[in-house]
ZANUGU-509911 format. One record per residue: residue in three letters; x, y, z of N, C-alpha, C, O in turn. Coordinates in pm, whole numbers, padded with zeros to 5 digits, always signed. Example, Ala and Ser with C-alpha at 12.3 -4.5 7.8 and 13.67 -1.06 7.14 Angstrom:
ZANUGU-509911
ALA+01319-00569+00780+01230-00450+00780+01320-00330+00780+01424-00332+00846;SER+01285-00225+00708+01367-00106+00714+01290+00003+00787+01341+00114+00804;
END
This chain:
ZANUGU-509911
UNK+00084-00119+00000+00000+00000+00000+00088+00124+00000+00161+00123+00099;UNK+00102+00213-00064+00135+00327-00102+00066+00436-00007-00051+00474-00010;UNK+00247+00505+00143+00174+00549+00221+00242+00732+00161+00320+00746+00067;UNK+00190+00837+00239+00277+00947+00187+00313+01003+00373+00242+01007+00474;UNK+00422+01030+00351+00484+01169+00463+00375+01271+00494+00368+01355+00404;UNK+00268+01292+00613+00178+01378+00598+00272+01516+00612+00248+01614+00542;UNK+00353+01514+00682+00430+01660+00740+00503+01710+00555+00513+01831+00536;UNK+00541+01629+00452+00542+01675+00367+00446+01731+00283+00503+01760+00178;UNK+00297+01768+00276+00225+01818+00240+00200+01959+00261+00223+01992+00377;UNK+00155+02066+00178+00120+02156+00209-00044+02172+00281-00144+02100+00284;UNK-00010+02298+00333-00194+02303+00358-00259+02274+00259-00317+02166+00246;UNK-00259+02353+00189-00372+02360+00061-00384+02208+00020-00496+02156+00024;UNK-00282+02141-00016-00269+01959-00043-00363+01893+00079-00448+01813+00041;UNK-00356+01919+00217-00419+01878+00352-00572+01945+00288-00669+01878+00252;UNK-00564+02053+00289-00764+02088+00274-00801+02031+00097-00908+01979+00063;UNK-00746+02044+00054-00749+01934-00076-00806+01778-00049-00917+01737-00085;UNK-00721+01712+00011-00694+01577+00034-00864+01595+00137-00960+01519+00122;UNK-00861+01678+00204-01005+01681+00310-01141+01682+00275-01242+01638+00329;UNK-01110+01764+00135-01228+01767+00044-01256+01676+00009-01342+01607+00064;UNK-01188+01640-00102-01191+01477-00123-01268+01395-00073-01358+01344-00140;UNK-01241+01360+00084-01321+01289+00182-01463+01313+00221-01538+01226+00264;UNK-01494+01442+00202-01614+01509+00203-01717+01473+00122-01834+01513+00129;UNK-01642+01352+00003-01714+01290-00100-01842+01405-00164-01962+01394-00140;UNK-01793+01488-00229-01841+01620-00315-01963+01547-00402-02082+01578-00394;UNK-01908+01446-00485-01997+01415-00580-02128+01316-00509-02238+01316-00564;UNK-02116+01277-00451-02259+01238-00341-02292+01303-00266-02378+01247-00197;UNK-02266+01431-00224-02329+01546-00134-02380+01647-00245-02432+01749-00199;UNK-02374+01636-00391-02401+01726-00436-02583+01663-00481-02679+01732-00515;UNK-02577+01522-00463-02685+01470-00473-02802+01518-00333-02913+01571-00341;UNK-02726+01475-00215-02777+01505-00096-02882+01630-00068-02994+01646-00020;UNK-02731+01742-00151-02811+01907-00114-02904+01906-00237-02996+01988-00240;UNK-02889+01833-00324-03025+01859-00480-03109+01830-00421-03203+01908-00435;UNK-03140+01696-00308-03265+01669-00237-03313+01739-00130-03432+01763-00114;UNK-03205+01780-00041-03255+01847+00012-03330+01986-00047-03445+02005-00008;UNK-03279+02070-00125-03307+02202-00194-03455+02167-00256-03545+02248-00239;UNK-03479+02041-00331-03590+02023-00355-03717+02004-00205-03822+02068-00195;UNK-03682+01934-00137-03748+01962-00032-03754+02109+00059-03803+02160+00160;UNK-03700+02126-00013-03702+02348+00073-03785+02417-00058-03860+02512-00036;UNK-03771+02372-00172-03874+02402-00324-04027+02393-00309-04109+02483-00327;UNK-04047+02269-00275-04181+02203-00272-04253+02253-00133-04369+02294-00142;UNK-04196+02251-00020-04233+02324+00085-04306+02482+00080-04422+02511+00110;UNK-04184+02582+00027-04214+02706-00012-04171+02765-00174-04100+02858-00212;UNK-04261+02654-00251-04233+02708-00397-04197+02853-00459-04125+02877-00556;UNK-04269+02947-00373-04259+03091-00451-04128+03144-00362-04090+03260-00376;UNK-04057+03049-00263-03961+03108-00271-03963+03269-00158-03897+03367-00191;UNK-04024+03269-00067-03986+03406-00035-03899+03392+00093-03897+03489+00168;UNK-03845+03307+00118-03693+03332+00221-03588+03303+00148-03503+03236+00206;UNK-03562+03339+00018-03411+03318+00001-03294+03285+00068-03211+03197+00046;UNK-03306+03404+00191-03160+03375+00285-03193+03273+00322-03125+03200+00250;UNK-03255+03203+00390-03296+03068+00471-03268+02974+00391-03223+02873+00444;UNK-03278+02973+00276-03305+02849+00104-03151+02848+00125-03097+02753+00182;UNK-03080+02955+00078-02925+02921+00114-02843+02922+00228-02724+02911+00196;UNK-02861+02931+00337-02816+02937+00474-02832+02768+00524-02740+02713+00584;UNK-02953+02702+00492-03006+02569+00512-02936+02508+00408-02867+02415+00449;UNK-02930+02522+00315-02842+02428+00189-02671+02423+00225-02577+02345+00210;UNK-02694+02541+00275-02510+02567+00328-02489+02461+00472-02382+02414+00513;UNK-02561+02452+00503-02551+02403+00684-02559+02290+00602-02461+02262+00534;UNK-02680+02207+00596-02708+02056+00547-02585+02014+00451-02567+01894+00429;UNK-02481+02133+00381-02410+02077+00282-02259+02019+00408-02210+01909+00429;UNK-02232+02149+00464-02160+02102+00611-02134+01972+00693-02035+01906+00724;UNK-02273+01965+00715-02272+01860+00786-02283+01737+00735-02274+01635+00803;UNK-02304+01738+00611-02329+01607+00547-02189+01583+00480-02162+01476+00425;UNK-02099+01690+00487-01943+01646+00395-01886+01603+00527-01817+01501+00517;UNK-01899+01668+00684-01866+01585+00785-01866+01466+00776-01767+01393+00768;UNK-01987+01434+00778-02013+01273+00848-01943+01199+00746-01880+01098+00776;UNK-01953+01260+00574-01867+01162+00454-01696+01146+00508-01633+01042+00522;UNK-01655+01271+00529-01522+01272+00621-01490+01189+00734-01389+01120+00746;UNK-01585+01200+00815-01573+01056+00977-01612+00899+00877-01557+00791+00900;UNK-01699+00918+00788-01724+00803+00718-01554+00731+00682-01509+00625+00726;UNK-01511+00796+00622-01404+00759+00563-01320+00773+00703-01311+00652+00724;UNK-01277+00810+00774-01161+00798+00877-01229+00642+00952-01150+00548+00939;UNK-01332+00614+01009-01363+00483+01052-01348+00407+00953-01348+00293+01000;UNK-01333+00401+00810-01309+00282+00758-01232+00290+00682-01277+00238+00580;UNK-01086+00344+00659-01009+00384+00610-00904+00253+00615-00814+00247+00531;UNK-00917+00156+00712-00854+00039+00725-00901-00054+00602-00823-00081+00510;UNK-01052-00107+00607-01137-00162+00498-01069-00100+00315-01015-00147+00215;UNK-01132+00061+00382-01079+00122+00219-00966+00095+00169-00944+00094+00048;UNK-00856+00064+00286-00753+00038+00173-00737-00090+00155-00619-00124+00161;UNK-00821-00185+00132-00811-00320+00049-00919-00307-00073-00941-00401-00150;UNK-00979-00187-00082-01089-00189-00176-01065-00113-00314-01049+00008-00325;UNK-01065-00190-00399-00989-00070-00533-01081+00052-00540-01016+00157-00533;UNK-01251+00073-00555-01278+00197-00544-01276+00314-00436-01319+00430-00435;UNK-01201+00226-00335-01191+00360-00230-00997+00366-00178-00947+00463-00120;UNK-00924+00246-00216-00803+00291-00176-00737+00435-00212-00683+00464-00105;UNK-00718+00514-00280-00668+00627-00293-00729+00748-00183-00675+00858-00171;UNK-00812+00718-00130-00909+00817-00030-00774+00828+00010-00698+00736-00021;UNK-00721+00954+00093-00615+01017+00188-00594+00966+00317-00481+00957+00364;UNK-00733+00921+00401-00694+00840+00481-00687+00718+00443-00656+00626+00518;UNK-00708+00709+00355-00684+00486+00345-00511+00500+00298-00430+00410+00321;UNK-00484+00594+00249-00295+00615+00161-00227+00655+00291-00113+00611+00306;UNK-00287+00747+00409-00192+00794+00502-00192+00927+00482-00162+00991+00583;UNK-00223+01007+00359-00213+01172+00324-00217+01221+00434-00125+01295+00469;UNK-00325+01195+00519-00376+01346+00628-00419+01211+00696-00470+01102+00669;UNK-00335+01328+00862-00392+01222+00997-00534+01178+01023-00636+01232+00979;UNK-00527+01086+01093-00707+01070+01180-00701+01217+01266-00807+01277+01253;UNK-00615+01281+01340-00671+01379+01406-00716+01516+01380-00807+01581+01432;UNK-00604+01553+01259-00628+01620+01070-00760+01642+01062-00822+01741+01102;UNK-00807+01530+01000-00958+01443+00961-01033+01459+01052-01117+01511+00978;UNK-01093+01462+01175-01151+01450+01304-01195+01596+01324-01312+01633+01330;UNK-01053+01698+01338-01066+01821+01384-01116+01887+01261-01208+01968+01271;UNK-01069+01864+01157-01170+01954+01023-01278+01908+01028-01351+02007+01021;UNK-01371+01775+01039-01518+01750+01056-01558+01765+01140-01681+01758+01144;UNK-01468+01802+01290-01619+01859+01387-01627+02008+01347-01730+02076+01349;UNK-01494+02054+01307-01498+02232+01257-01639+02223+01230-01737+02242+01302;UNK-01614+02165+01015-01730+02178+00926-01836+02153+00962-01920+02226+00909;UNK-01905+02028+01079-01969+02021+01101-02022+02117+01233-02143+02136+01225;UNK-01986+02152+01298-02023+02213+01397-02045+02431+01373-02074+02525+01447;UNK-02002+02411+01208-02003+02560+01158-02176+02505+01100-02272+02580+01122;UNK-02194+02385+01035-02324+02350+00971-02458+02359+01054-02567+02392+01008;UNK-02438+02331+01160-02515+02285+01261-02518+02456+01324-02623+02519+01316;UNK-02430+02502+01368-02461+02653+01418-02531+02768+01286-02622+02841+01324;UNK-02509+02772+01214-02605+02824+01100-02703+02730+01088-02794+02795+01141;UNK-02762+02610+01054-02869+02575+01127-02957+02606+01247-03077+02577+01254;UNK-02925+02634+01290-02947+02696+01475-02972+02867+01464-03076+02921+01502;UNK-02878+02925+01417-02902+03024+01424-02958+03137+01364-02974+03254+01401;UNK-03000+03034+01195-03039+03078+01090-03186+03026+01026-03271+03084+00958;UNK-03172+02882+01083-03266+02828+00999-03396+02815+01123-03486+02898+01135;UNK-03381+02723+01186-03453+02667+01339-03377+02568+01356-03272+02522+01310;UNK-03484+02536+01462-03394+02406+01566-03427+02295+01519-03354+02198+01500;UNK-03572+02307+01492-03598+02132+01433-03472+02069+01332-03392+01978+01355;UNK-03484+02129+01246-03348+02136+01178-03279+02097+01136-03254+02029+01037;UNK-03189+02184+01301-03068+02143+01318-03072+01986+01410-03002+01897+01363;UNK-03120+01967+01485-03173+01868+01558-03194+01757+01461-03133+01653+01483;UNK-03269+01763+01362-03319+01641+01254-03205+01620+01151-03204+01519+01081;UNK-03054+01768+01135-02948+01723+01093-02837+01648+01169-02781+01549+01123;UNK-02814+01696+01271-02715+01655+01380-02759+01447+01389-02677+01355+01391;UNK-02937+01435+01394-02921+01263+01394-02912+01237+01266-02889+01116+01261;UNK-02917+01283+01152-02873+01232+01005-02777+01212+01046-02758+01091+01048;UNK-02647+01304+01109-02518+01275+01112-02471+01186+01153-02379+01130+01094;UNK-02536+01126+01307-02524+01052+01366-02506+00917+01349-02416+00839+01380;UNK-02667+00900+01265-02756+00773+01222-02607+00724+01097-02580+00605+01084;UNK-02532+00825+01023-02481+00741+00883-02329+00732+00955-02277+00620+00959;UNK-02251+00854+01018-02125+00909+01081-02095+00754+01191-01998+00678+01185;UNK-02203+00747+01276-02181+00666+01407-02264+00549+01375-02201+00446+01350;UNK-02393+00543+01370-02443+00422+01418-02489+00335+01220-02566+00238+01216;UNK-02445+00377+01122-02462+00278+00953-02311+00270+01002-02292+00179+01083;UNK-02175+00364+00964-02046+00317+00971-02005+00210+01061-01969+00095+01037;UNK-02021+00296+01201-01945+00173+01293-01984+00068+01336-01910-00024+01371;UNK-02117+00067+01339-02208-00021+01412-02245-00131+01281-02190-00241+01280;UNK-02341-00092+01172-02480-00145+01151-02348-00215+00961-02353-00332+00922;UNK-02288-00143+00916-02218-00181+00830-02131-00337+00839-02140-00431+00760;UNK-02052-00326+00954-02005-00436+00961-02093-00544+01074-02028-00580+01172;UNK-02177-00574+01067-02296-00630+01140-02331-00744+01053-02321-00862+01085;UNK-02370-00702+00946-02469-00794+00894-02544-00722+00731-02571-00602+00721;UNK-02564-00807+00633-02582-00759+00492-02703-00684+00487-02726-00643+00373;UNK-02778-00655+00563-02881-00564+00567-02889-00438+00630-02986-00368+00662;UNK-02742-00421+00644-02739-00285+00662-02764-00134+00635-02776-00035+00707;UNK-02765-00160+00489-02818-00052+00421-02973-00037+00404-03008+00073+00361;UNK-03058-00115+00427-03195-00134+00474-03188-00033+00606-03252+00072+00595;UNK-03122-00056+00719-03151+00008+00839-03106+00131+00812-03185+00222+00837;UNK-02946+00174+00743-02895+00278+00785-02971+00345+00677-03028+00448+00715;UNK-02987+00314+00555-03041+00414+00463-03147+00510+00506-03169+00611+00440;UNK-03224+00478+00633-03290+00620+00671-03204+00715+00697-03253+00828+00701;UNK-03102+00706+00713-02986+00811+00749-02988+00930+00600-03010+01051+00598;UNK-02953+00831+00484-02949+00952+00377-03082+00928+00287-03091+00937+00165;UNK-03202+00889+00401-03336+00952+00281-03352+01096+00399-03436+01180+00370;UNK-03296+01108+00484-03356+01276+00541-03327+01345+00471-03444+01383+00467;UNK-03258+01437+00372-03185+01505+00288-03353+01595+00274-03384+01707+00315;UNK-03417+01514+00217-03549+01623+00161-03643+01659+00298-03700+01767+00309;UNK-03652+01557+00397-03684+01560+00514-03627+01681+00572-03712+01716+00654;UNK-03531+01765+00576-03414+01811+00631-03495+01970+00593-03537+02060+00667;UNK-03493+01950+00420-03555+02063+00333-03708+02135+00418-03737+02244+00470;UNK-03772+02015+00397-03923+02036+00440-03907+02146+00550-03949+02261+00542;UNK-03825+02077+00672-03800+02128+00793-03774+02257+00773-03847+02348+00813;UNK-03679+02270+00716-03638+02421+00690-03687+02533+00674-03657+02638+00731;UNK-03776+02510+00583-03868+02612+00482-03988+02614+00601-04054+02718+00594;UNK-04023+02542+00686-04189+02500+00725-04183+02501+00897-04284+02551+00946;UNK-04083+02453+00995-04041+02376+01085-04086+02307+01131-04078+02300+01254;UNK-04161+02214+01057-04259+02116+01088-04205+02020+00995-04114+02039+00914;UNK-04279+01905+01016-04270+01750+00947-04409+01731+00925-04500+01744+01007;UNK-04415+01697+00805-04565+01632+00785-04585+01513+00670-04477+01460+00642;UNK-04671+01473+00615-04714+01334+00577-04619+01418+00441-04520+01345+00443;UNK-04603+01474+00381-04538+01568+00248-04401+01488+00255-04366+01394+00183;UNK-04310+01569+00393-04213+01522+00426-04167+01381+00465-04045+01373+00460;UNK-04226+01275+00501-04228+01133+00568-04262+01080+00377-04222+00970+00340;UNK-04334+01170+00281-04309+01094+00114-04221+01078+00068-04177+00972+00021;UNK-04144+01248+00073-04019+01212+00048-03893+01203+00036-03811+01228-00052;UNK-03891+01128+00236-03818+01041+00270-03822+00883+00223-03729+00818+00175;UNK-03932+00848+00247-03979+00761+00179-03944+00672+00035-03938+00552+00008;UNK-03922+00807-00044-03896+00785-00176-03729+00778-00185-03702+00694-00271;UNK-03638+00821-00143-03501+00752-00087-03505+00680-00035-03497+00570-00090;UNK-03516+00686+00072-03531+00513+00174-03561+00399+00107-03500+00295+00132;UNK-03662+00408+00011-03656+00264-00072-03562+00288-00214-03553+00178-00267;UNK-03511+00359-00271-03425+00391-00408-03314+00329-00318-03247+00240-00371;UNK-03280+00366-00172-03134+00336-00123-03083+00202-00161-02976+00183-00217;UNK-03191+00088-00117-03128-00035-00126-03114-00065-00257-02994-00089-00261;UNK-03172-00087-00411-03127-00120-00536-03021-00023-00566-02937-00064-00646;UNK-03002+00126-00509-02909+00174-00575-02768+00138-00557-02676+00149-00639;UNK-02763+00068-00371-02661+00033-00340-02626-00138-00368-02515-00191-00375;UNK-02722-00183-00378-02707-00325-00410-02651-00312-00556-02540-00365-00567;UNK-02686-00271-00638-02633-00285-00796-02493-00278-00776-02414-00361-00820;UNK-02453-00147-00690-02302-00126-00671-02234-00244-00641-02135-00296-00693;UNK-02333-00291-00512-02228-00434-00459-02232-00516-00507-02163-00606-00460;UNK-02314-00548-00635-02296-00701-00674-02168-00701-00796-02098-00799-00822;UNK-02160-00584-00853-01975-00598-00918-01879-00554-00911-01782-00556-00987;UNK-01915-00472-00740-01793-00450-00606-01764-00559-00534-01683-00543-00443;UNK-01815-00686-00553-01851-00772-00451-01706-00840-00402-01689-00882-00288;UNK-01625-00841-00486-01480-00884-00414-01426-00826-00320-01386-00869-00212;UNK-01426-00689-00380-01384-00558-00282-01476-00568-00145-01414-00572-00039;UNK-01582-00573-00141-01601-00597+00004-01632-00703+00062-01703-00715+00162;UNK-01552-00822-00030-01534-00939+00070-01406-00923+00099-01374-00995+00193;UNK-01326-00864+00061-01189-00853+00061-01130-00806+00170-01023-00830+00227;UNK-01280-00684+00201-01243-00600+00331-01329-00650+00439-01365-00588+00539;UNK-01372-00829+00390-01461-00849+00520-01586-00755+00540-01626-00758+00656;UNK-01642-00689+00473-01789-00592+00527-01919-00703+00433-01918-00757+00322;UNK-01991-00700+00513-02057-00882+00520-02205-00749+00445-02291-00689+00511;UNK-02175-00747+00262-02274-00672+00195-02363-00814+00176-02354-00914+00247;UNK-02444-00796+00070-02595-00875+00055-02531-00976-00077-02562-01095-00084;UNK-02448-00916-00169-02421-01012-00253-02292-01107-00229-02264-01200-00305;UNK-02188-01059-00069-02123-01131-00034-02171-01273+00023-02143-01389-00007;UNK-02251-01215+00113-02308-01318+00240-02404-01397+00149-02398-01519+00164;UNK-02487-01353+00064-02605-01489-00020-02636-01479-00141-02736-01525-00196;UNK-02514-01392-00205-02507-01460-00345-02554-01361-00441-02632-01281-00389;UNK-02533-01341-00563-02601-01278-00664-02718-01283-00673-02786-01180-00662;UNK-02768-01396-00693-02954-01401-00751-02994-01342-00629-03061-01241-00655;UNK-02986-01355-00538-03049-01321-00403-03029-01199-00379-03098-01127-00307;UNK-02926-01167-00445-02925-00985-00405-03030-00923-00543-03127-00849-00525;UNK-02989-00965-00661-03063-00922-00742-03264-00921-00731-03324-00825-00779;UNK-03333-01023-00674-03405-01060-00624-03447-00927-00527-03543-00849-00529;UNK-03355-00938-00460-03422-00778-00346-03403-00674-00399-03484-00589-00362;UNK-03311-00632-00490-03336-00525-00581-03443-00569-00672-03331-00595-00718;UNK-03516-00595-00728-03606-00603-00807-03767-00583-00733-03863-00526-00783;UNK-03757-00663-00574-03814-00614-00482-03859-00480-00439-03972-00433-00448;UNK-03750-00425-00389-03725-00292-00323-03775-00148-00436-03826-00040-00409;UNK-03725-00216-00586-03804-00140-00678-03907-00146-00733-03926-00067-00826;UNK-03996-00229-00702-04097-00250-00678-04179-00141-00604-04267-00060-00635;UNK-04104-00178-00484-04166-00084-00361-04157+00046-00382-04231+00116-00314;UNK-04079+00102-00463-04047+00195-00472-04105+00262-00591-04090+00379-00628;UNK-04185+00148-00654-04235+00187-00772-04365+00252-00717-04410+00351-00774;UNK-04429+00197-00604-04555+00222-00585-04527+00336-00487-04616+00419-00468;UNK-04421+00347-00431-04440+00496-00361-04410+00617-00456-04427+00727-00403;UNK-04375+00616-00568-04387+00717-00674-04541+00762-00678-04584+00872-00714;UNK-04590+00690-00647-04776+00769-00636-04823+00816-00552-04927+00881-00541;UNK-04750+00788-00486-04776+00886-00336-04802+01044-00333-04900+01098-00282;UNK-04687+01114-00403-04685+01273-00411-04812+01259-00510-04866+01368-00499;UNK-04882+01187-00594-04965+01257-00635-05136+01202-00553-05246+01255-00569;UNK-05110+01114-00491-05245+01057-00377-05236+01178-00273-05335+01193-00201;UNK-05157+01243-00261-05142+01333-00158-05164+01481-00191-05184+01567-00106;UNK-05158+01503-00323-05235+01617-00405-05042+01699-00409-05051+01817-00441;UNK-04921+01664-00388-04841+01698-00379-04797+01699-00514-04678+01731-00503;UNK-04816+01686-00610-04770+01697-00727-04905+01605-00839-04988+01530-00789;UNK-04901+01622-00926-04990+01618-01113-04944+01554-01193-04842+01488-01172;UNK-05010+01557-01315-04966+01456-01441-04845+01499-01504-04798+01400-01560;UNK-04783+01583-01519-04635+01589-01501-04571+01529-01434-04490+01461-01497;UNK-04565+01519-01333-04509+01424-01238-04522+01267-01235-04434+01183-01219;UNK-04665+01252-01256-04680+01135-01257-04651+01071-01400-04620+00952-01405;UNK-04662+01162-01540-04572+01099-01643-04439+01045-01603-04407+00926-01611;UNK-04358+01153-01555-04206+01126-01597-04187+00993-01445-04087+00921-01444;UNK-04292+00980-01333-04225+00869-01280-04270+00742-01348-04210+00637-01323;UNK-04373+00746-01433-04429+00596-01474-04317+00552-01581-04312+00431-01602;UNK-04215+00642-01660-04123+00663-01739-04027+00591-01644-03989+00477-01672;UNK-03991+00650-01542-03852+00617-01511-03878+00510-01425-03772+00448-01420;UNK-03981+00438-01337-04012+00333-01274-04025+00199-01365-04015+00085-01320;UNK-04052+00237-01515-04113+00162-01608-03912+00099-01614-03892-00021-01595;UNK-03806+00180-01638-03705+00152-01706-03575+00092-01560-03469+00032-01577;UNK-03644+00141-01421-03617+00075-01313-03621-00049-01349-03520-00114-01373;UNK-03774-00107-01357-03801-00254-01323-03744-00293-01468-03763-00411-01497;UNK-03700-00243-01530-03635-00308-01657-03527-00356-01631-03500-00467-01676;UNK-03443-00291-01559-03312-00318-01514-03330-00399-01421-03250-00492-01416;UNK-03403-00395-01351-03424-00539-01211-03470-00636-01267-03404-00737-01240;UNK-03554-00655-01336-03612-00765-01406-03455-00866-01497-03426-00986-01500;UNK-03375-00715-01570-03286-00762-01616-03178-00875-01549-03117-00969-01600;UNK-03182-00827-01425-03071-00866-01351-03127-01015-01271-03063-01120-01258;UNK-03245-00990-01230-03308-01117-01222-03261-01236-01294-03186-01321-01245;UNK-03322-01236-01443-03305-01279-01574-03177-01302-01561-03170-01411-01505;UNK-03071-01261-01582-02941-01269-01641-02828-01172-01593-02794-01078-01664;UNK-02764-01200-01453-02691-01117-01380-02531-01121-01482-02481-01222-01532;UNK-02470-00953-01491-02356-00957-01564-02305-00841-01444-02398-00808-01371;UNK-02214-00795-01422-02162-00689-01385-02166-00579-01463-02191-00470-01410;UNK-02145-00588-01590-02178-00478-01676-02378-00428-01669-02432-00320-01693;UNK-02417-00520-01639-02550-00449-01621-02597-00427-01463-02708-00405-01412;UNK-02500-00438-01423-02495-00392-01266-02476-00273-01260-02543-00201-01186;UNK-02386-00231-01334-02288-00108-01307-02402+00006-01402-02429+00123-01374;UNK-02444-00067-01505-02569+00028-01577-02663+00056-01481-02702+00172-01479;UNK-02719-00037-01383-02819-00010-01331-02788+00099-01226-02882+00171-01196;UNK-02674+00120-01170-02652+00170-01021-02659+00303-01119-02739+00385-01073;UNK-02602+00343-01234-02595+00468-01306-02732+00513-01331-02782+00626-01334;UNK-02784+00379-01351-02960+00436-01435-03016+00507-01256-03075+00614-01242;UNK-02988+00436-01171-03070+00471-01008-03016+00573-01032-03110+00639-01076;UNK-02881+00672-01036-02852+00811-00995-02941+00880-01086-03012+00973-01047;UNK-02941+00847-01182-03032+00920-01282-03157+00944-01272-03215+01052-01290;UNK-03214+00808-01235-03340+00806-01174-03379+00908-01084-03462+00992-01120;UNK-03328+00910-00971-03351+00992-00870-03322+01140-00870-03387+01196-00781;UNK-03265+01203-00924-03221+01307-00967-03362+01378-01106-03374+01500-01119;UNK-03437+01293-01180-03474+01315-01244-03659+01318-01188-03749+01389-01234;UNK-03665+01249-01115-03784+01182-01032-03807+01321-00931-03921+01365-00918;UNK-03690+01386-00862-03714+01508-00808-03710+01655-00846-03742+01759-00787;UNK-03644+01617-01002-03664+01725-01071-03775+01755-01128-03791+01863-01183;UNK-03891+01639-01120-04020+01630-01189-04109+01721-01082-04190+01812-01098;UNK-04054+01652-00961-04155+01695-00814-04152+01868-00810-04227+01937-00743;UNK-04080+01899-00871-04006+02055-00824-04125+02134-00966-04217+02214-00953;UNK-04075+02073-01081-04131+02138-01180-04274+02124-01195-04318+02233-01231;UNK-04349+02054-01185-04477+02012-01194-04542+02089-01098-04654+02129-01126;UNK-04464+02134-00926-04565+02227-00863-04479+02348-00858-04501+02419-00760;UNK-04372+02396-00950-04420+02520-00979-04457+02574-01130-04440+02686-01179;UNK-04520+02442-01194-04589+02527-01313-04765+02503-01264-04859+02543-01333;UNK-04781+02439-01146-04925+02460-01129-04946+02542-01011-05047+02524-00942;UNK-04855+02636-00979-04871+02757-00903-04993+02814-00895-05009+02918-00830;
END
């Protein structure tokens, strides 16, 4: 394993290497959900400062916990080809480095939460942090292959988070969609693991296609999107969104179960790796529907 001299680094290389860990390109997903849940809440928009003060905090605290994510398993990561280069799995930047920049970031997220947004909040961000940072990493990950079943309530709050923001309340709106992550979580992450699956037997983390096999993982993804097919009707049983909406999810639920069905049928890794791409897409596109549909029926 390829370690580096941390004292030879510059700062800028250290807050570089920190970013990194902050895993940017899955928090940029995080704050799209959340922002949509601060959209749909108060469509016309009249707290601006709050819309970005709350996107800024939730973005904080959620590059934290990706940062503690990676320092607790930075041992694992470095037997895993898609995560060995992370800075802590190479040695770049210390655990205490790492530690003291995520309670910073996080504890700057959480006080603009608090002092900007409300408390519910910050309160309903601080256990996101918790739920993925402390109790999916250390606890519920190396446990047992159904982990991402339990912890994934951790990153369906994101729009939950939004609601809060804009409203300071929770209501049946908000518990949809959470909802609607919480079940996307498990096929999106299962596709990953079934042609990661060496890599995290490698590192010992006991995923769904390690412990019982391909068909069996494929099987609960085809499941789970299922489930997930039928909570796409929800925002509109709830008068939360229209036939806009409900076009583009019968579209993208229709090309879900295509890919699960696929994998059912005839498991390859190459259509693993399509599917986990088609889920980012999915979801990203599924909340871009929710956003547009109620503000063209303003």
């Amino acid at each position: 394993m390829q370690t580096f001299e941390i004292s030879r680094l510059s700062v800028g290389q250290r807050l570089s290497a920190f970013f990194a860990l902050c895993k940017p390109r899955v928090n940029t997903l995080i704050v799209f959900t959340a922002m949509i849940g601060m959209w749909l809440a108060e469509p016309v928009m009249a707290h601006p400062l709050r819309f970005f003060i709350a996107s800024l905090g939730i973005a904080l605290v959620a590059g934290a916990a990706a940062a503690i994510n990676c320092l607790v398993e930075r041992t694992s990561d470095a037997l895993m080809a898609r995560t060995r280069m992370r800075a802590t799995a190479r040695g770049a930047i210390s655990a205490a480095e790492t530690l003291t920049l995520a309670t910073l970031m996080g504890g700057v997220g959480l006080w603009l939460l608090h002092a900007w947004v409300n408390d519910l909040t910050m309160w309903l961000t601080l256990a996101t942090f918790l739920g993925y940072a402390v109790i999916y990493t250390a606890v519920l990950k190396p446990m047992g292959p159904m982990n991402i079943v339990i912890g994934g309530a951790a990153g369906a709050m994101p729009p939950a988070l939004g609601w809060a923001a804009m409203t300071g309340t929770l209501g049946i709106e908000a518990f949809t969609l959470f909802l609607l992550i919480f079940l996307w979580t498990p096929p999106h992450f299962w596709s990953l693991a079934c042609y990661r699956r060496d890599d995290f037997a490698r590192a010992s983390l006991p995923m769904l296609p390690v412990t019982h096999g391909l068909q069996y993982t494929c099987r609960h993804v085809l499941l789970y999107t299922v489930l997930l097919t039928a909570a796409t009707l929800l925002p509109v049983w709830i008068g939360m969104s229209g036939g806009l909406y409900l076009a583009v999810a019968v579209v993208l639920d229709a090309g879900f179960l295509g890919y699960a069905l696929r994998l059912v049928r005839r498991y390859d890794d190459a259509l693993a790796r399509k599917t986990f791409r088609y889920s980012i897409v999915y979801l990203t596109l599924l909340f871009t529907a929710l956003i547009v549909d109620r503000l063209l029926n303003l």
